[in-house]
N, C-alpha and C positions, 0 to 999 in steps of 0.2 A: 374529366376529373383529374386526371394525369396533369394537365397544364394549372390547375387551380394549385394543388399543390406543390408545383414547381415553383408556381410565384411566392407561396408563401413561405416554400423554403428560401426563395432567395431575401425575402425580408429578414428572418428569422437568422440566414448567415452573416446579413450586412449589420445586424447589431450586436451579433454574438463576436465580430470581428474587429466592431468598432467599440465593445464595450471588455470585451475578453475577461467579463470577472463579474463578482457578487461584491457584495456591498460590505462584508464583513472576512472576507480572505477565506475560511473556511465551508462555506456554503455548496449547494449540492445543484446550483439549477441548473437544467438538461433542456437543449432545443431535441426536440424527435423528429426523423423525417421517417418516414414509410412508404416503401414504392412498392408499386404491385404489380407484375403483368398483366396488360390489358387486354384484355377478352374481346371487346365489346367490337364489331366493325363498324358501326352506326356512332361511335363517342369520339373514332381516330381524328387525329390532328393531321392534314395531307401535308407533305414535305418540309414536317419539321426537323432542319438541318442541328447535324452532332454542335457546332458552335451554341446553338437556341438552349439546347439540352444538358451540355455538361456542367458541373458542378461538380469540385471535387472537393475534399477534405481528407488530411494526411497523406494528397499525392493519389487518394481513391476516387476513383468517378463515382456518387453515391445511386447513380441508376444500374449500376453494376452490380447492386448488393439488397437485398429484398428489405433489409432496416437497416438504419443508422441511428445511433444515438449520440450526439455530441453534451459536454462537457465544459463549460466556463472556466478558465484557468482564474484564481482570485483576483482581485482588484488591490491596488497596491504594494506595497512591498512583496516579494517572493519571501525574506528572511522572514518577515514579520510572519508570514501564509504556512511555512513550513513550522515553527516555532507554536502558532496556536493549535497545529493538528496535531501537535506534539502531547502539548495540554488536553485538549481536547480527549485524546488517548489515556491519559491517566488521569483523567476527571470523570469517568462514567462508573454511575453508583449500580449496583445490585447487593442482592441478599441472595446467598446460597440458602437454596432451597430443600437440601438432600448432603450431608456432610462428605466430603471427597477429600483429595488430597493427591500430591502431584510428586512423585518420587523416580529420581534416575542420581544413578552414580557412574562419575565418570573418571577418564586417569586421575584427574586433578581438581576436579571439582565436584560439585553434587547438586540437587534439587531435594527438598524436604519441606513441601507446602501442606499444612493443612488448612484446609477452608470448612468454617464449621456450620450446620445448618442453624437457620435463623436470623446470622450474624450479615451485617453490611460490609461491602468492602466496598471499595475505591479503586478506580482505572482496571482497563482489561487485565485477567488475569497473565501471568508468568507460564507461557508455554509455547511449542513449536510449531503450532498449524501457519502462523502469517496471515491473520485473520484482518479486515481492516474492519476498521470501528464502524461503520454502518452493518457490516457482518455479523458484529457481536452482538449490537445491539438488538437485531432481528431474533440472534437466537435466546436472549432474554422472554423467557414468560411470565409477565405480570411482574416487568424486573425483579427475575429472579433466575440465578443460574446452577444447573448443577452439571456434571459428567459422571459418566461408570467405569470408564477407564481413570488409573492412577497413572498412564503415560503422557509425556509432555508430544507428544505425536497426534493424540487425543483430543485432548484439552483446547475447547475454543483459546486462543490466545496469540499473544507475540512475546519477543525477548527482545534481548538487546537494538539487535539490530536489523529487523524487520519494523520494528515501532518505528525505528529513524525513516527505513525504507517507505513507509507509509507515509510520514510528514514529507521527504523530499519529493516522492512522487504525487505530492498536489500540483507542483509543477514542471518536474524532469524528468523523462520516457528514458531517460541512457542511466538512470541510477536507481542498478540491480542487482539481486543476487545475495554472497553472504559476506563474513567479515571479509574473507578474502577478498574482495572486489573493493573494499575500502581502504586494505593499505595498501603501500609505496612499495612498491620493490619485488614482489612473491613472484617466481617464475610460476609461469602457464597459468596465471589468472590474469585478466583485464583487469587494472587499476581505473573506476571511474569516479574517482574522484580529483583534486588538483593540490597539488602541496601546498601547504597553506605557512611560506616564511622560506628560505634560503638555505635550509637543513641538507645537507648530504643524505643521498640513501646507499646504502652496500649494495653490490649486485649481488641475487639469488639470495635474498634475504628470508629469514624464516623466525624471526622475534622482530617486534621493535624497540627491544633492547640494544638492537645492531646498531640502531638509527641513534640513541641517545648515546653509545659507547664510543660513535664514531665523528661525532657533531659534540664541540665544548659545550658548556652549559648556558654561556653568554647568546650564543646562538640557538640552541633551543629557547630558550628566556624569549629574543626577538620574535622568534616563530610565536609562540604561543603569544605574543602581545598582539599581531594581528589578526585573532582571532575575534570574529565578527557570529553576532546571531545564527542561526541555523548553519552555522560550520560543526566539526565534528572533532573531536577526539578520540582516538582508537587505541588499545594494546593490544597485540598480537602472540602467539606464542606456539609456535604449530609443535615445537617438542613435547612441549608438556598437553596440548590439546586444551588449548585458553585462550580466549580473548573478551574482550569486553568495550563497549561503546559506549559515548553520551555527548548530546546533541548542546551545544553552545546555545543560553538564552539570552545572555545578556552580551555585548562586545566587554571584552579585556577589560578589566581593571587594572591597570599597569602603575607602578608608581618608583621611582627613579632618584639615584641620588644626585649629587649637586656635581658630579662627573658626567652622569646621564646614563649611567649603570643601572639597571635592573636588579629592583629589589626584590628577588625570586621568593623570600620569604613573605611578605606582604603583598606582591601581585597574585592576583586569581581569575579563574573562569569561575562564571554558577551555567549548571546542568542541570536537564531533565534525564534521567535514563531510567530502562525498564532492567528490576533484579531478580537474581534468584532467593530472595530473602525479602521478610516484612523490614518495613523501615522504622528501627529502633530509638532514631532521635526524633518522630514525632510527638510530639507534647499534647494536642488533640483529641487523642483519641480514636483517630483515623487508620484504620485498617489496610494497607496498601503495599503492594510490592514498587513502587514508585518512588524513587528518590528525587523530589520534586526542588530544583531550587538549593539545590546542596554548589557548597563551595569550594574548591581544591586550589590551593597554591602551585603558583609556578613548582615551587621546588618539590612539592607532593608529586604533579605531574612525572617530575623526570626521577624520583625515587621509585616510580608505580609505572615507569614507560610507555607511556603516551607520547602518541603526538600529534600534529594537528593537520585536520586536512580542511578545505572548503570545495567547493563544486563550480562548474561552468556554468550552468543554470545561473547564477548571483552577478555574471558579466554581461547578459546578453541581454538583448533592449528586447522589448514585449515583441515587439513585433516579426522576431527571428522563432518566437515561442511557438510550438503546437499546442492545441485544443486536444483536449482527451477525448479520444469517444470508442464507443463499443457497437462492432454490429455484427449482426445475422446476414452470411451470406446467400442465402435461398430459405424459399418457403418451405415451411415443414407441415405436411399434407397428413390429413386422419390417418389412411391407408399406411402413410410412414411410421407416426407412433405407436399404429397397434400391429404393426408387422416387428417391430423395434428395429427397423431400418433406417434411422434418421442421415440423409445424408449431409448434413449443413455441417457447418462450423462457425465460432465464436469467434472474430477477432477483434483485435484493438494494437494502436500503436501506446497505448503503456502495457505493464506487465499485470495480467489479469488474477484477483485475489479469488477469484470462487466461480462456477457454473453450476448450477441447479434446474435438473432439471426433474419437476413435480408434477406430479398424478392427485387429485383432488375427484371428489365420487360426486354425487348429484347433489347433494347437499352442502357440499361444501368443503367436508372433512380432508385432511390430505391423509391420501393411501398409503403414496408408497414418495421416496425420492433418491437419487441415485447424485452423486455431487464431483465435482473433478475441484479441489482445494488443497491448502498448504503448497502453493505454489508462487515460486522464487523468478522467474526466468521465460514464461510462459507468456507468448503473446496471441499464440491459437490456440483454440481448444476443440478438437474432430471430438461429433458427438455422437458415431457409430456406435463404439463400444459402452457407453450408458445406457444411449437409448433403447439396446438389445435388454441389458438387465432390468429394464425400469420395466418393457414389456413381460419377461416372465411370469408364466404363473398367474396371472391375470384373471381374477374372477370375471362372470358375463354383465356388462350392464355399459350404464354410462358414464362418462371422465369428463374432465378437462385435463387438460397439458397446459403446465406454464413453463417456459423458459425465463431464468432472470439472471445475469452473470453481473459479476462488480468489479472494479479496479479502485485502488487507492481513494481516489477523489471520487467515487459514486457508485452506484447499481444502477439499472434498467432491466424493466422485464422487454425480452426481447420479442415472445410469442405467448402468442393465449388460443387452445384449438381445441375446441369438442371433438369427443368421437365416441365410437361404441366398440365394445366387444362385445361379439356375437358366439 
């Protein structure tokens, strides 16, 4: 059985490596492999040598690891890939079901959402969990959403700059974390992104106000003219406890006088970004925190301090690119769930949006579910400490256990295991 499977992973790698993508840039297909320890001494394969056997993926030997789930990076442009999961994010419809509202005050800024029951909205809500769109969508019932908590800690959702993190991570594993890890300059954070035009940065920078104070406007103007799809725009502002993102759709509109001067008042970026407010210049009808396609001038830019960054991910040929994938490193046994011992863990080489793991009763119903979510940085996840609370308490009878974790580009249920409590 062991060798059957082997072959037909090796099929299943040699098109997934020679096609590395969906037919549409946002798609979700997943090659599965599943290895099992073999029991049997009558099925053994005699002196099948480690060269016959291995198979790695992200550098992992996958007989190492009791599941793997691999992941299609899109087909096509990466800018075009990042830019429609962008859309994608702010185009999914629900009706609140139960009326809520999403309220925090901060130094310098605030949240003040009401979401009213019955009513439609548009793109995942304005909040702090890092939820990715396959995630939210899950937690729609009969597309419809509510919360009981008024905290944006609560609230399925994303903000500014987890929604971007979502789109870049359909194809870049090293572009993570928060604002800080997007601008130029911030001592004791990793900058992963790449400056995007010739602009000076301050050292030990802590606004990007420094960056436009210190860099003429002519030069900012250039920067911003290189500004290509799925690049970024950032403000920063750690004194006052502020910043703000949004994801470049279209390349530059630049336009130039007869010197070759940059018309900072007539050139512009259009953006997608996620707000803390409904969007007041839709004409529609359209209920949405999503500022979908709005426009800003160069000289708006550098009055409101932005500046522009792009990524590495946009230089590299496909074939430098890694395949996403998620997997379970050992089998998780009845005796383990219902002792709530589970010794496995979750990993993947991108940053993991969610682990779930579910208790469902004979019929079908789910019991009970313990979750490890709103996570920024997270490429393991040890499932000791759930899987002790998920046993709790436990009335007697029969279960299932599913495990199913997700990243950016997808989910996979990892395990499915009956048992009993006795």
């Amino acid at each position: 059985m062991k060798k059957i499977l082997f072959c037909l992973l090796v099929l299943v790698l040699v098109v997934s490596f020679a096609s590395c993508g969906n037919n549409d840039g946002v798609g979700d297909e997943v090659n599965e492999t599943h290895y099992e320890a073999e029991t049997n001494d009558e099925t053994k394969v005699p002196e099948e040598t480690e060269a016959e056997t291995e198979i790695t993926i992200g550098g992992k030997n996958i007989n190492d690891y009791y599941k793997v789930v691999q992941f299609d990076l899109p087909e096509g442009s990466f800018r075009d890939a990042v830019v429609a999961h962008m859309r994608e994010q702010a185009s999914i419809e629900w009706v609140c079901s139960e009326t809520f509202g999403i309220t925090e005050d901060f130094n310098s800024w605030g949240i003040h959402l009401q979401f009213k029951k019955g009513e439609k909205y548009v793109g995942i809500p304005y909040a702090d969990t890092k939820v990715s769109a396959e995630q939210f969508r899950q937690a729609l019932v009969d597309g419809t959403y509510t919360c009981q908590s008024d905290k944006w800690k609560d609230v399925y959702g994303v903000q500014c700059v987890s929604s971007i993190y979502n789109s870049i991570q359909q194809v870049a594993p090293n572009v993570h974390g928060t604002t800080y890890n997007m601008t130029p300059g911030i001592v004791s954070f990793e900058f992963r992104g790449i400056i995007c035009g010739q602009y000076e940065v301050p050292k030990s920078l802590r606004k990007t106000q420094e960056i436009i104070d210190t860099n003429s406007g002519d030069v900012m103007c250039e920067a911003y003219a290189q500004l290509k799809k799925g690049d970024v725009i950032i403000m920063q502002d750690l004194d006052r406890g502020a910043a703000h993102t949004r994801l470049v759709v279209e390349d530059a509109v630049v336009l130039r006088n007869a010197a070759g001067k940059i018309n900072k008042g007539r050139s512009y970026v259009q953006t997608i970004e996620q707000t803390n407010s409904f969007d007041a210049q839709r004409t529609d009808g359209v209920k949405t925190t999503w500022y979908v396609d709005h426009k800003y001038s160069f000289d708006k830019l550098i009055q409101t301090n932005y500046v522009p960054i792009t990524f590495e991910i946009y230089n590299k040929d496909r074939s430098e690119c890694e395949a996403p994938y998620l997997l379970l490193d050992k089998e998780i046994t009845p005796k383990q769930i219902a002792m709530g011992v589970i010794g496995s863990n979750v990993e993947s080489n991108f940053p993991i949006r969610y682990v779930y793991l579910d208790l469902y009763s004979k019929d079908g119903k789910l019991v009970k579910r313990e979750m490890k979510f709103d996570m920024a940085d997270e490429f393991k996840v040890i499932l000791r400490k759930p899987s002790t609370a998920l046993a709790s308490n436990l009335e007697k009878g029969e279960y299932t256990f599913v495990l199913t974790a997700g990243i950016a580009r997808g989910s996979a249920e990892l395990a499915r295991v009956d048992f009993t409590v006795e």
